[in-house]
N, C-alpha and C positions, 0 to 999 in steps of 0.2 A: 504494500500500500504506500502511495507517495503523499505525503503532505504541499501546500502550496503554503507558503509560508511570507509576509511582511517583514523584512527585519527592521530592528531599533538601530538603523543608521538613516541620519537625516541629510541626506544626498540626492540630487535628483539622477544621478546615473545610475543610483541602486530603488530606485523608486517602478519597483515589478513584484512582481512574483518570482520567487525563487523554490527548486524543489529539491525535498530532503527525504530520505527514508526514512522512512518510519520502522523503528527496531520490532521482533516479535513480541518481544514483553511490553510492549506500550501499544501493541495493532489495538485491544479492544478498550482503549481509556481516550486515547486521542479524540477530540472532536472539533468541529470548526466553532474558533472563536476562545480558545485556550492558548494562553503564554507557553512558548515553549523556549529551551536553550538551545539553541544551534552554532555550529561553528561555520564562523564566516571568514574568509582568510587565514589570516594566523591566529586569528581570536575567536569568542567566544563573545555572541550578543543575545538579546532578546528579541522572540518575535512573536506575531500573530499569526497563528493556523488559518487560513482564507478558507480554503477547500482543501478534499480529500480527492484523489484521481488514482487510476490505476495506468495511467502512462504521464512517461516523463521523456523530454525534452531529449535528456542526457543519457547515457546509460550505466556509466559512473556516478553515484550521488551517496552525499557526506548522509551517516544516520543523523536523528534528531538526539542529542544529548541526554536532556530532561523536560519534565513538565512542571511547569510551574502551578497548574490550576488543577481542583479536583472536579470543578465545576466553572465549563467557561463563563469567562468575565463579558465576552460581546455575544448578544443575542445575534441572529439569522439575520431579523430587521436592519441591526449595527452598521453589520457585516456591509448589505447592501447599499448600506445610507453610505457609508463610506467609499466606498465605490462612486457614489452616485455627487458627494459633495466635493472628490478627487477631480472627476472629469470636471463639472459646471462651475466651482469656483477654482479649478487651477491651482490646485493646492495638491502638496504631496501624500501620499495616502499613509505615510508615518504619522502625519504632523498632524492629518483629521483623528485617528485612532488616540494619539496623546489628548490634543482637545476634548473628546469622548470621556477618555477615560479620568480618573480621580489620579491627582501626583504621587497617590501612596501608591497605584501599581504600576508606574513607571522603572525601568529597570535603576536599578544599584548597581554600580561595576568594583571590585577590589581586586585587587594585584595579590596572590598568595603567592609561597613558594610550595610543593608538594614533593614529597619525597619520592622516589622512583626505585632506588634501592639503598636501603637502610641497611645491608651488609657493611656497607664503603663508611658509614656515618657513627664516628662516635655518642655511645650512650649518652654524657652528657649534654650533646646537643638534639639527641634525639627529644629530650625531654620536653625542649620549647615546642615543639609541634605536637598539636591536638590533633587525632588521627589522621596521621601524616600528611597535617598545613600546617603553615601561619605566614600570617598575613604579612605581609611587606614593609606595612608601615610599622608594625609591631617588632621586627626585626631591624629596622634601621633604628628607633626608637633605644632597642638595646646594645645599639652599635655590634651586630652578629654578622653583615655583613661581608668586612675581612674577613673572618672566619670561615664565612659560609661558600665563598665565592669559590676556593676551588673547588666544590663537590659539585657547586652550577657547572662549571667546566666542564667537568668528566662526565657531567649527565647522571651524577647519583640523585642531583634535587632540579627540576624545572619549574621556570617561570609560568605560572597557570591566572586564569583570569574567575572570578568567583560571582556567579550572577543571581541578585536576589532580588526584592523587590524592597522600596521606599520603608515603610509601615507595614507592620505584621500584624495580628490579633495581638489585642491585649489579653493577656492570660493573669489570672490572682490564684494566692496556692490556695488551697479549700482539703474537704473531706470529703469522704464518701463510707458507705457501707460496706465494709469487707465481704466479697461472698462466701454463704453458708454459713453467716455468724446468728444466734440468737439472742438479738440485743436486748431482749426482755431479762433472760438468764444471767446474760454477761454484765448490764450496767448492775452498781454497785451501789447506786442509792438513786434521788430523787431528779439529782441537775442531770446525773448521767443518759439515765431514760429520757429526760425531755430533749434531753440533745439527739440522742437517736431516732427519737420520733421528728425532729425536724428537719433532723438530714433523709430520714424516711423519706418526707414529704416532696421531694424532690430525686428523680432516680439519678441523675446527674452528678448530684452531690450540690452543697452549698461552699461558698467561699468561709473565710474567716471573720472577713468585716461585716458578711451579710449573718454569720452566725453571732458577731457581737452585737447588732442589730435589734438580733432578736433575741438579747438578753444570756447569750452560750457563751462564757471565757472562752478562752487561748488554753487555759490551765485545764478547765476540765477536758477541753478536744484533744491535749496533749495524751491524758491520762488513757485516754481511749484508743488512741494511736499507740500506744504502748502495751494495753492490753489486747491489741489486734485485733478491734472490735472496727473501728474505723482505719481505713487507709489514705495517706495524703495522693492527693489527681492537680491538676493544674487545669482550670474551668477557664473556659473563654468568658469575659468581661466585654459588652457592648457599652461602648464610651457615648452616653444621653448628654445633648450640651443641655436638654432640660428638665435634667434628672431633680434638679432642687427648686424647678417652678409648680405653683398646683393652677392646673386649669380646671375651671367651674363648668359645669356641664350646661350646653345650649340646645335649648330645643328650639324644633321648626318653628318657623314664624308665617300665620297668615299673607301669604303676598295682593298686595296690591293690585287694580286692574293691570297697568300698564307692565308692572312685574310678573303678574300670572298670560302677560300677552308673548313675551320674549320667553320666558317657558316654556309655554305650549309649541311654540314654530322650532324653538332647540328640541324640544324632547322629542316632536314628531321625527327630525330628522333623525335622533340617535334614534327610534324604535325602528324605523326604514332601514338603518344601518346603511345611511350615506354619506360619500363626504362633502361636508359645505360649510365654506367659513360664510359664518356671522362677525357684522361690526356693530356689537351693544353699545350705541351712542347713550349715555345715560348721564346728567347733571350729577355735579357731586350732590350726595345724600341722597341719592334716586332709590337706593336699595340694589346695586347691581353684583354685592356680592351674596345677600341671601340667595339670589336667582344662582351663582357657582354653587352655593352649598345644596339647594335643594336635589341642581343637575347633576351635583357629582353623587349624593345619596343615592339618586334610583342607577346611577354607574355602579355603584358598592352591592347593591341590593343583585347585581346579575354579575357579581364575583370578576367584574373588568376594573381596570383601573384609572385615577385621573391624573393628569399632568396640569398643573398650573404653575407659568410665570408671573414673577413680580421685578419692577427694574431694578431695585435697587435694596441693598443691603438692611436700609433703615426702615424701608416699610415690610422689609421678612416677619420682623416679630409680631408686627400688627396681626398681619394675615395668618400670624403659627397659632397665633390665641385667637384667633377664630374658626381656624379649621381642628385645631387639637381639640378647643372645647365642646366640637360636633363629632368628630370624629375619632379621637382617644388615640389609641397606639396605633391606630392606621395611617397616619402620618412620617412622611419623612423631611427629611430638610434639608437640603443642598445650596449652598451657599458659599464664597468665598472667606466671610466673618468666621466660618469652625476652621477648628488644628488639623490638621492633616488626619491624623486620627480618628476625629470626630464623622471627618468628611467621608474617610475610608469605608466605616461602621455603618453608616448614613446609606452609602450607596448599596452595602452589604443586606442592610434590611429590603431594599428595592430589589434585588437580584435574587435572594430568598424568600421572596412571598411573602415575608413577612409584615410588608407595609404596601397600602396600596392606594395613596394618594401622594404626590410627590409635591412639595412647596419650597420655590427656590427660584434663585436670579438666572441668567441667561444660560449659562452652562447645563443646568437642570432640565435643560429640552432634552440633555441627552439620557436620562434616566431609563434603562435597562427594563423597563415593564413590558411582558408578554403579549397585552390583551388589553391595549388602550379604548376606552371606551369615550373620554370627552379630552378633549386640548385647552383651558382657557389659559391668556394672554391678559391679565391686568395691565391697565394704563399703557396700551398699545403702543402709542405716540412718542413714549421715548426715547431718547436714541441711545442710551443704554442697553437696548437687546441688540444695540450692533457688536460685534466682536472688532476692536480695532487692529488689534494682533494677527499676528500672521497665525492659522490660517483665517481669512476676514469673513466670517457670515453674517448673517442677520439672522435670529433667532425667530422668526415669523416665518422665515421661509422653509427655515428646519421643520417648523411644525407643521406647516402644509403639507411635506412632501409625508409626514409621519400619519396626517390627519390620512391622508388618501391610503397610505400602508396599511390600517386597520379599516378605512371606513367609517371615521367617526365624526363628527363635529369639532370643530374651531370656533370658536368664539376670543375676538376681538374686542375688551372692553374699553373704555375713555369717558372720559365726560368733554375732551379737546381732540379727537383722531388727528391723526397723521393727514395730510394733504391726500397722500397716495392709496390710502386707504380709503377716507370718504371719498376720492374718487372712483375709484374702484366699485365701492358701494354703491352709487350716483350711475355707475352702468351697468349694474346687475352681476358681475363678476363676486361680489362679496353679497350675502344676505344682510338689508338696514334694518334696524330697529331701534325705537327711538325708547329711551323713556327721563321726558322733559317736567315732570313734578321730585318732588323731593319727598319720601316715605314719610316726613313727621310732617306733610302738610303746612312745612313755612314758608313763608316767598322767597325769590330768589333777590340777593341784593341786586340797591340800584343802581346802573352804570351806567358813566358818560364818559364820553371819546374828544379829546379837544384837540381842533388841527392847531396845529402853532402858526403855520403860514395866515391863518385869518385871527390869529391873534395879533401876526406881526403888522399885520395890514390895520387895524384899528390900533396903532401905534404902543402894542405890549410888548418889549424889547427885553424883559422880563423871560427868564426860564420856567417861570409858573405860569399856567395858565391864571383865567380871571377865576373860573368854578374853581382851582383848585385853589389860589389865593383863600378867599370867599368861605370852603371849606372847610382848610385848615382853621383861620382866624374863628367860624366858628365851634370847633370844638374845644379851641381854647377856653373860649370865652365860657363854654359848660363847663371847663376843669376835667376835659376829657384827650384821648389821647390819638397821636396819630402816628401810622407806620409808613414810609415812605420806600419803595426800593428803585436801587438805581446799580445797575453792572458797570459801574466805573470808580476803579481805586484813585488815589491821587486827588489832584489840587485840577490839571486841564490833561489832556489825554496825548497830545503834542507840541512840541513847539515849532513854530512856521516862520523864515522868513519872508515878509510880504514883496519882497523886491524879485528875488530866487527862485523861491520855493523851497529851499534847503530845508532838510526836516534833519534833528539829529536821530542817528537809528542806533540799535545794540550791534557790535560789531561780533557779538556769535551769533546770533538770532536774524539778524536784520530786520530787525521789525523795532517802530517809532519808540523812541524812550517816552514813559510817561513821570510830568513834572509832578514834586510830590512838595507843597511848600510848607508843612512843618519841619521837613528835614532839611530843603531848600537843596532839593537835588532830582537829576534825572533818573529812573528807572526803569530799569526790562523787568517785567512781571514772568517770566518765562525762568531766566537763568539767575537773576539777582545782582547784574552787572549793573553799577553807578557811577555814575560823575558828575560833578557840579554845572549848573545850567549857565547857558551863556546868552550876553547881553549883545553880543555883536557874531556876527554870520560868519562862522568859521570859511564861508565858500566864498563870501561876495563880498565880506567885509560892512555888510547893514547891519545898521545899528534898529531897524525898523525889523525884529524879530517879536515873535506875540506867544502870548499863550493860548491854545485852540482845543475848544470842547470842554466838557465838562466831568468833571469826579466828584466823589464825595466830600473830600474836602472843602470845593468853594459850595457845593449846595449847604454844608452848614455853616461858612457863611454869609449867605444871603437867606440863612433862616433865620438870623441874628441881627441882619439888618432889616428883614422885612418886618419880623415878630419879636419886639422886645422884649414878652412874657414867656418866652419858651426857655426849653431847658433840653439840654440837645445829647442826646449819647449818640455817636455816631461805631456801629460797629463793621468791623470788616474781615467779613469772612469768606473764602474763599476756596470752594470744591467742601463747604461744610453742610454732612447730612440733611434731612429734610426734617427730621424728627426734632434734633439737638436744636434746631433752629427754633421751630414753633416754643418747644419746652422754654428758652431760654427768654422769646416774648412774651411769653403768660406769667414765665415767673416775672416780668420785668412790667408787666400791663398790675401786677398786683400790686404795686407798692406805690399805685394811685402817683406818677407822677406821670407829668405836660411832657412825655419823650419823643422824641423825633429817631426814627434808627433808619440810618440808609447802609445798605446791606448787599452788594454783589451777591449777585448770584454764583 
């Protein structure tokens, strides 16, 4: 039997298929979509099994070394999506499979030395090698090197390459029930029997922390392990990033007409078992994630599973405590925010059945589920599901091709869509649905749009409009407060000579220095490169250079000169959260002052 095999070089001359034999003792464990060990030149890499053939190209071909998996890591779907996102975005089919996968099973490479004949090899040195290795860096470390090097020579020790993977299982030591023991007869008093009855209760065996837990020392498990009643095992530990949160239990909620209308045209399409993206245009507060929970419940109820995206890191937690408190341990969560570990476990519960709703940022499209029954896409619109990294997708279009894989719905939420999607929608290619009230029946706030150019024309020269003027002054005047946002740090955004044009630029960036006039200096927002601002045109020698545009800095102050009574915190932050942001308003709208915050985005 021949394996087709991916290897873990990121080359595009080695970007094919390559075939290896497959030994007798691994014909019936191999399968497509398992890590295997192969040797590729003079070393030793990782790869991906693609398929199975029974002819090969060559007729000379290297065996397969080892197997990494006991159970492959890439489903058939994987398989093919990687194929399929290789060809259409141009990308190398190593680099889509890493993308795919979690960085805890990307390969580990170490340098061993392995002994080949330990006749030639004095005892003393045999001893540093655990069954005839060690690692390289462990012997340079104990400077064994000289030593070691003529036996490299003569070929008694070889240079060998050791491949494993990032993050293992966590494993904790524990107990178990010895077989054939009769723990009723054997414990010796009262703590001893309830210790066995609670490792009973488990045929696995329990850990030790989980046995101090439940009230069982160290000292009495000891005792037991002694009297041969209990045997120590080494129990795999699944790492919970929210093993110390408690979620309250949420039941279904009545939906609304316009909720029970987007409903009914989703669920007819999953009961048809078709695929068709929906875009849920829906107002904030419309209710458009009760309609995710209710669609993914009757997913759950016919044992398929859901995929939902969210953009961004800070609204993960939102949506964990809404889907965990519906949905309990059938939740997983895939996210950039968990440890490698976490992330590893995470995907582990997805690949083992064990969870079968997935909630997670862009990468989490690629979650490993068998039997996808719905796809939704929170807050569509952002540009956060674009991958900007090589290899480059957009996480929308992963899900299409996925949604068509099983046949199931897409759903596209926003209360803002993307241009290209309400377009899309606008010609029938996307299913619309609208839902333009808000679930608690409040109205929606009131907004006004003011051009500046017919401001400038009734002679307001002024960066405020006249409503906003007018506005501001009146909330003041209630002792109420207002939040102002503007995407511009600094004092003016360039400086221009009027004569030239001379702008000064960052000389690694090339892009306009922005003046910043508390420090009274130029700056690249990019690199952090500065230099003092100048009053004459390094090009043309004018003295008629200006400052152009506007920042934070002069809009507070001309909030200072417009509004005498204010009192101005000006904050600047930049690429910060969405969550930390609001949090840090409310705490700051409570301490009842006249604040002004202008706030890049």
């Amino acid at each position: 039997m021949i394996a087709k095999v991916i290897v873990d070089v990121n080359s595009k001359r080695v970007d094919r298929l390559f075939d290896y034999l497959i030994p007798d003792h691994l014909e019936s464990h191999i399968v497509p979509g398992m890590r295997v060990v192969v040797p590729f030149g003079p070393r030793k890499v990782q790869g991906y099994v693609i398929a199975l053939s029974t002819t090969a190209e060559f007729d000379k071909l290297k065996p397969i070394i080892s197997v990494q998996d006991y159970v492959p890591e890439l489903t058939q779907e994987l398989i093919e999506l990687s194929e399929w996102m290789s060809y259409t975005h141009v990308s190398k089919r190593i680099a889509v499979l890493d993308a795919m996968l979690p960085a805890a099973l990307k390969g580990k490479y170490k340098k061993i030395l392995r002994v080949v004949n330990d006749e030639d090899i004095p005892q003393d040195l045999i001893k540093y090698f655990n069954n005839d290795q060690l690692y390289l860096e462990r012997a340079q470390e104990l400077e064994m090197m000289p030593i070691l090097s003529p036996f490299i020579e003569n070929g008694s020790i070889v240079e060998d390459i050791e491949v494993t993977q990032k993050n293992k299982v966590k494993k904790l030591l524990g107990v178990k029930l010895a077989p054939g023991v009769d723990y009723e007869s054997s414990a010796k008093n009262d703590k001893q029997l309830a210790a066995c009855e609670e490792v009973l209760s488990n045929r696995e065996g329990l850990t030790f922390v989980e046995l101090e837990a439940r009230g069982i020392s160290k000292g009495v498990c000891n005792t037991l392990i002694k009297n041969g009643v209990f045997e120590k095992v080494e129990l795999e530990q699944m790492r919970d990033p929210f093993a110390h949160k408690v979620f309250f239990e949420d039941d279904k909620k009545q939906l609304l007409p316009e909720q029970q209308t987007a409903y009914n045209a989703i669920h007819e399409v999953y009961e048809n078992k078709k695929a068709e993206t929906f875009l849920l245009h829906g107002v904030t507060g419309s209710g458009k994630t009760e309609v995710y929970l209710q669609l993914i419940s009757d997913v759950l109820d016919n044992n398929q599973q859901a995929i939902v995206l969210v953009p961004e890191i800070a609204l993960t937690p939102q949506m964990v405590d809404r889907f965990k408190s519906r949905f309990g341990d059938e939740v997983a969560v895939l996210h950039s925010g968990l440890s490698s570990g976490e992330r590893y476990d995470e995907w582990r519960k997805i690949k083992n059945q064990t969870a079968s709703v997935s909630v997670g940022a862009r990468s989490s499209i690629f979650a490993p589920f068998k039997d996808v029954g719905i796809i939704i896409i929170d807050e569509e619109h952002e540009t956060t599901y674009k991958q900007e990294d090589y290899p480059r997708y957009h996480a929308r279009e992963i899900a299409e091709w996925r949604a068509k894989y099983h046949q199931c719905p897409l759903v596209l939420g926003s209360a803002t869509p993307s241009l290209e999607s309400y377009a899309r929608a606008e010609k029938g290619v996307y299913t619309k649905l609208e839902m333009l009230t808000r679930a608690n029946q409040q109205a929606m706030p009131e907004m006004y749009i003011a051009n500046m150019r017919d401001e400038l024309a009734n002679g307001n020269r002024s960066m405020f409009s006249e409503i906003l003027r007018e506005k501001i002054q009146e909330k003041i005047d209630k002792d109420e407060q207002v939040v102002l946002f503007l995407n511009r740090r600094g004092h003016a955004q360039f400086m221009l000579c009027r004569d030239c044009g001379h702008v000064p630029m960052c000389p690694n960036c090339d892009i306009s220095l922005t003046y910043h006039k508390f420090t009274d200096d130029l700056k690249c927002h990019y690199c952090g490169y500065k230099e003092p601002p100048v009053n004459v045109c390094p090009s043309c020698g004018s003295e008629h250079i200006r400052e152009m545009g506007v920042g934070t800095q002069k809009v507070e102050e001309i909030i200072y000169e417009t509004f005498r009574d204010a009192k101005v915190s000006a904050w600047i932050m930049i690429r910060q959260e969405r969550k930390d942001l609001m949090k840090n308003c409310l705490s700051s709208l409570n301490e009842k002052k006249r604040i002004y915050y202008l706030v890049p985005r």
